[in-house]
Backbone as a printed PyTorch tensor [residue, N CA C, xyz], in Angstrom:
tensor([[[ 61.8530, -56.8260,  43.7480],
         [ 62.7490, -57.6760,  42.9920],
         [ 63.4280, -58.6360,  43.9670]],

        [[ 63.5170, -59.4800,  43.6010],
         [ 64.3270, -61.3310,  44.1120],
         [ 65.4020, -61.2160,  44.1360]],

        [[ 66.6470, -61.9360,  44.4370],
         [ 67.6970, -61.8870,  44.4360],
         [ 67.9070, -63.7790,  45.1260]],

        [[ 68.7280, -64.6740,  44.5910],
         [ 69.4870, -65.7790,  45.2710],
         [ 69.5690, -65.4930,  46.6700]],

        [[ 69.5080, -66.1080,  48.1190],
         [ 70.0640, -65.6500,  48.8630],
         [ 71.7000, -66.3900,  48.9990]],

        [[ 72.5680, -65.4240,  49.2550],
         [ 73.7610, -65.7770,  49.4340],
         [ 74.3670, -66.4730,  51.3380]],

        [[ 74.2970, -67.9290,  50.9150],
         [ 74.3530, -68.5990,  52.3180],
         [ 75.6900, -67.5630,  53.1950]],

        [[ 76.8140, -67.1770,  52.5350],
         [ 77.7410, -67.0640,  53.0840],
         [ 77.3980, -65.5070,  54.2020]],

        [[ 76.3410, -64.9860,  53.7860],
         [ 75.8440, -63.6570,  54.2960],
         [ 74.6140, -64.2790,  55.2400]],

        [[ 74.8610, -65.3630,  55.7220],
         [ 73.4630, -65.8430,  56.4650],
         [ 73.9880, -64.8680,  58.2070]],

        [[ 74.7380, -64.9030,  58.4260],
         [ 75.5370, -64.4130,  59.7480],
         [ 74.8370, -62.5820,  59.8800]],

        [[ 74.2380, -62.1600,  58.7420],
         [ 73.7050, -60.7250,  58.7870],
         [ 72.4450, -60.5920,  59.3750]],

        [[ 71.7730, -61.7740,  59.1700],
         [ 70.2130, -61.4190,  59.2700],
         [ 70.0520, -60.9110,  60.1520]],

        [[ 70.3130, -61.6370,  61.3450],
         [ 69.5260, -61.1670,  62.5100],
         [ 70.0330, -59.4320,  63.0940]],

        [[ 71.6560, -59.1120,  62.5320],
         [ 72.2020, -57.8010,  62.9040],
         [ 71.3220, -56.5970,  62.1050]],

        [[ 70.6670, -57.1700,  60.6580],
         [ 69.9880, -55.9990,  60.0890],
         [ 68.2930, -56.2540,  60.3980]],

        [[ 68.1260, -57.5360,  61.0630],
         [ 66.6400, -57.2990,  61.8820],
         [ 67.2360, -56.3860,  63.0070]],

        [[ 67.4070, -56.3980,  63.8910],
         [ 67.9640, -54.6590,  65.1850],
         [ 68.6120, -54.3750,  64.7450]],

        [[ 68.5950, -53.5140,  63.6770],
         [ 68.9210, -52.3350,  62.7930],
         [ 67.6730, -51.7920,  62.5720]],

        [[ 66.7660, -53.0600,  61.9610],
         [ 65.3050, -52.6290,  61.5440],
         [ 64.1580, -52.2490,  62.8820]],

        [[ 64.7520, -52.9070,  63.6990],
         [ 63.8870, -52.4950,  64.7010],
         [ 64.4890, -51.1040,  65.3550]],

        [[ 65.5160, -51.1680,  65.5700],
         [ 65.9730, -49.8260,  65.9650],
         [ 65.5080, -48.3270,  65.0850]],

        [[ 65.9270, -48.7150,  64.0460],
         [ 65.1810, -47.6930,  62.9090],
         [ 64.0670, -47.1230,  62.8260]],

        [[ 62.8890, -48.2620,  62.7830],
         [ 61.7950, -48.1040,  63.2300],
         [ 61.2900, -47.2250,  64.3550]],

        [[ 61.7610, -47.7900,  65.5610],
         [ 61.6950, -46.6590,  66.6830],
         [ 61.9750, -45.3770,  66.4230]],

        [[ 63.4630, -45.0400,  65.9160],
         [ 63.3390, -44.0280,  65.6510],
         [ 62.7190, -43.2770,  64.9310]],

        [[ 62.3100, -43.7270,  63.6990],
         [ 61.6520, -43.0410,  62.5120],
         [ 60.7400, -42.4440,  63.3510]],

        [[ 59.7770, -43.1920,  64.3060],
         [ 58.2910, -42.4510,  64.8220],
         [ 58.8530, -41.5030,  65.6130]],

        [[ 60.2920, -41.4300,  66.6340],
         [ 60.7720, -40.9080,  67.7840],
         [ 61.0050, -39.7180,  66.9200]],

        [[ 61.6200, -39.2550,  65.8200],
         [ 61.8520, -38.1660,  65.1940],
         [ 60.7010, -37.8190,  64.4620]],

        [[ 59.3290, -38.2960,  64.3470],
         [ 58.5380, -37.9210,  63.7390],
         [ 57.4640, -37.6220,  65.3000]],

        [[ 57.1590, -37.6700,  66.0090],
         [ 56.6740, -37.6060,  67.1630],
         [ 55.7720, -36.2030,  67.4530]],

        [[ 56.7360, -35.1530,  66.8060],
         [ 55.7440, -33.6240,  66.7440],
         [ 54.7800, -33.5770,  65.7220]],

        [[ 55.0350, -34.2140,  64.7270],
         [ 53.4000, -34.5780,  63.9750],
         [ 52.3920, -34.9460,  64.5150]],

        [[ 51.4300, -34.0530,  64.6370],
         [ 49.7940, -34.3990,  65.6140],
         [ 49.4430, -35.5970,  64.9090]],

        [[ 49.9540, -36.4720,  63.4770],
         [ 49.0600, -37.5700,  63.1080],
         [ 49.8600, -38.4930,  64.0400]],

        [[ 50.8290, -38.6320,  64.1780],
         [ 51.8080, -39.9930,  64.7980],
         [ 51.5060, -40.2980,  66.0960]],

        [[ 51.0790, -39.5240,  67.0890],
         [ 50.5240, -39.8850,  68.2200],
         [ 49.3890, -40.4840,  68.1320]],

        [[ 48.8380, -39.9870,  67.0500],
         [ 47.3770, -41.0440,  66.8630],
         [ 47.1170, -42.1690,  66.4080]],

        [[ 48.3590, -42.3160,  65.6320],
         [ 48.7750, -43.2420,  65.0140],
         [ 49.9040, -44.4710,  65.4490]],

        [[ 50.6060, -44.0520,  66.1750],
         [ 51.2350, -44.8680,  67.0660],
         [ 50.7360, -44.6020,  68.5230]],

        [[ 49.4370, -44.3340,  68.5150],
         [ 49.0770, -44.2660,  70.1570],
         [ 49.8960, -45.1580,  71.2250]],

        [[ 50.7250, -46.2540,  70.7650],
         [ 51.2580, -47.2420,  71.8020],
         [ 52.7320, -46.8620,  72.0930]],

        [[ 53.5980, -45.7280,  70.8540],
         [ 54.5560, -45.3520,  71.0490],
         [ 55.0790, -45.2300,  72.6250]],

        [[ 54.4820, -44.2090,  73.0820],
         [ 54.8150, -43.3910,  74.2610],
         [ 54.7460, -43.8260,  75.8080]],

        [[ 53.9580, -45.2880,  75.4800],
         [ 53.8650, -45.9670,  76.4860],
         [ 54.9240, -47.2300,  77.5920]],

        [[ 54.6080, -47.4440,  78.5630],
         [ 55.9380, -47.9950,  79.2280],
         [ 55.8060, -49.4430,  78.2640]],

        [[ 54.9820, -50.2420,  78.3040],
         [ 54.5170, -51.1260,  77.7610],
         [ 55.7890, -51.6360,  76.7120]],

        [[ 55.2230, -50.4520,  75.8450],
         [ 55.9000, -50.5100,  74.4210],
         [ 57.3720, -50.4930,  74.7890]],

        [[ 58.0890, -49.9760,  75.6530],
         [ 59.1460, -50.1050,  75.7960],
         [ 59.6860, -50.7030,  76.4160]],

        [[ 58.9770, -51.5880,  77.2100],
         [ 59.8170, -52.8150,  77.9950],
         [ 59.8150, -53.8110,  76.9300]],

        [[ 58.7880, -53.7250,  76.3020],
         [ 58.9620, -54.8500,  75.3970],
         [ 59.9050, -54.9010,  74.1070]],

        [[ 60.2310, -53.2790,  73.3210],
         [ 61.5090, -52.9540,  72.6390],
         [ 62.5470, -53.4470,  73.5730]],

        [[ 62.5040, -52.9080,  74.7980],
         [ 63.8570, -53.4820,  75.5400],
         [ 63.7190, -54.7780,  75.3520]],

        [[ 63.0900, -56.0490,  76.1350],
         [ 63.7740, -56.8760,  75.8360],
         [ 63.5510, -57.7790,  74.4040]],

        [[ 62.8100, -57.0110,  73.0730],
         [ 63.3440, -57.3980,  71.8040],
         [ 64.9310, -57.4290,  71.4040]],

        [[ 65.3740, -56.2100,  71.9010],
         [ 66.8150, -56.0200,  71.7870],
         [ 67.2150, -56.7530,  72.6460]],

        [[ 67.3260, -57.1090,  73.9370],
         [ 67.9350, -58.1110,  74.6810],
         [ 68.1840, -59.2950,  73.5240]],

        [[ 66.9230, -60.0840,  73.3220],
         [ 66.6360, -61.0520,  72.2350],
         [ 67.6060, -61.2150,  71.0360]],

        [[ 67.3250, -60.1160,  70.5400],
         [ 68.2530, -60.2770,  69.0800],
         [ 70.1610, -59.9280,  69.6980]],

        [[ 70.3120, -59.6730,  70.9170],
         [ 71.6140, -59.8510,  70.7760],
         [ 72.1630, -60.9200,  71.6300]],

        [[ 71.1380, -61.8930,  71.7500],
         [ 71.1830, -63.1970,  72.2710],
         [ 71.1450, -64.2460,  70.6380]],

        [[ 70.7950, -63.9420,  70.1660],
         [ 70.5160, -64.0970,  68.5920],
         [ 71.8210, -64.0510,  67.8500]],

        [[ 72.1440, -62.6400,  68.4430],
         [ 73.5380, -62.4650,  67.5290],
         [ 74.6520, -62.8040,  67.6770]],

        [[ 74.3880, -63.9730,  69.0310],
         [ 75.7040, -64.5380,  69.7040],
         [ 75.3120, -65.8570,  68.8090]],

        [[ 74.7110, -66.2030,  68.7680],
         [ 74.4880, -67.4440,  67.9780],
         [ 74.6150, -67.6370,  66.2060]],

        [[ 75.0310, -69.0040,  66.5300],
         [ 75.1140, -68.9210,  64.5130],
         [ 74.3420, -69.3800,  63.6320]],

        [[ 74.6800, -68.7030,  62.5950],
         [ 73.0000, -68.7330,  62.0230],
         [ 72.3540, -70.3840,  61.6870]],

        [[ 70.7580, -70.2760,  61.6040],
         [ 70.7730, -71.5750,  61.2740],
         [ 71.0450, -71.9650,  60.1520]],

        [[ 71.6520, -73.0870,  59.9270],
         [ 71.9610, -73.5540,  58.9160],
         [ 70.7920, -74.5340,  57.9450]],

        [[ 70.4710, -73.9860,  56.6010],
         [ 69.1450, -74.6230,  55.8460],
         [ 69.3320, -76.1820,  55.7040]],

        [[ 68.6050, -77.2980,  55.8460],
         [ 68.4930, -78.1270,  55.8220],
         [ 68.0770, -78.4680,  54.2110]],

        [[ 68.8540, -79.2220,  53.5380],
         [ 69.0150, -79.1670,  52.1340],
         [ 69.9180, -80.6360,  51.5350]]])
């Protein structure tokens, strides 16, 4: 389901994108003793994967210093 977006809530996005990414991580990090998730996130466990979560989060709170863009309209 759709919803208007409400301009005055534009200042959220990027705080509930690293929310979503954070979440994410965890969901697999607490699911991790399931023999399917290692097979399935084979890239989890790797350094790789986590330099690059690190500096996603760097990113979005370089993001979150900034204001949102404003729609051209």
């Amino acid at each position: 389901q759709f919803h208007d977006f409400n301009p005055a809530e534009r200042h959220l996005a990027e705080a509930l994108r690293t929310l979503r990414l954070i979440h994410y991580a965890a969901w697999i990090a607490q699911r991790w003793h399931d023999p399917a998730f290692p097979h399935a996130f084979s890239w989890f466990d790797s350094p790789r994967y986590w330099q690059d979560h690190i500096l996603n989060l760097r990113e979005q709170i370089a993001l979150m210093d900034e204001p949102p863009l404003i729609q051209a309209g």
